[in-house]
N, C-alpha and C positions, 0 to 999 in steps of 0.2 A: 373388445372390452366385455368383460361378463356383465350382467343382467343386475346382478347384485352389486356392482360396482358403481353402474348407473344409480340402483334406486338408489344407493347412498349418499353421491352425490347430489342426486334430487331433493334428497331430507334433509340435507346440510343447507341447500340454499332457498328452499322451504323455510327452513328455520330463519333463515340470516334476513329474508326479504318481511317476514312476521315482526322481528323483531326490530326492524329499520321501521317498520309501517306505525310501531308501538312508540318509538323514540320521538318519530317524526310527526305525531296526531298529538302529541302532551301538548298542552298549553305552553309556550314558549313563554321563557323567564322576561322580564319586563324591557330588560336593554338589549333584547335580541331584537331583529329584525324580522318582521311575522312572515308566519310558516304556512306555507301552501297548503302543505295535506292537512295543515291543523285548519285551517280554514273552510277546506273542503269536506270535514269529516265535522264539523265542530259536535260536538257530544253536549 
């Protein structure tokens, strides 16, 4: 697999693990069940 092909996919799930960490750290809506990373991260 070329070089380029890798860092791509690196940047792709780079991006996707950012933006789970970003979904997952929000204050969960009030009739959710509480959220770990929010908990662990609380801001």
């Amino acid at each position: 697999m070329k070089p380029s092909r890798i860092a791509l996919y690196t940047l792709i799930a780079l991006t996707a693990a950012v933006i789970a960490w970003y979904f997952l750290a929000k204050e969960p809506p009030p009739e959710w069940p509480i959220n770990l990373i929010h908990l662990l991260t609380r801001h």
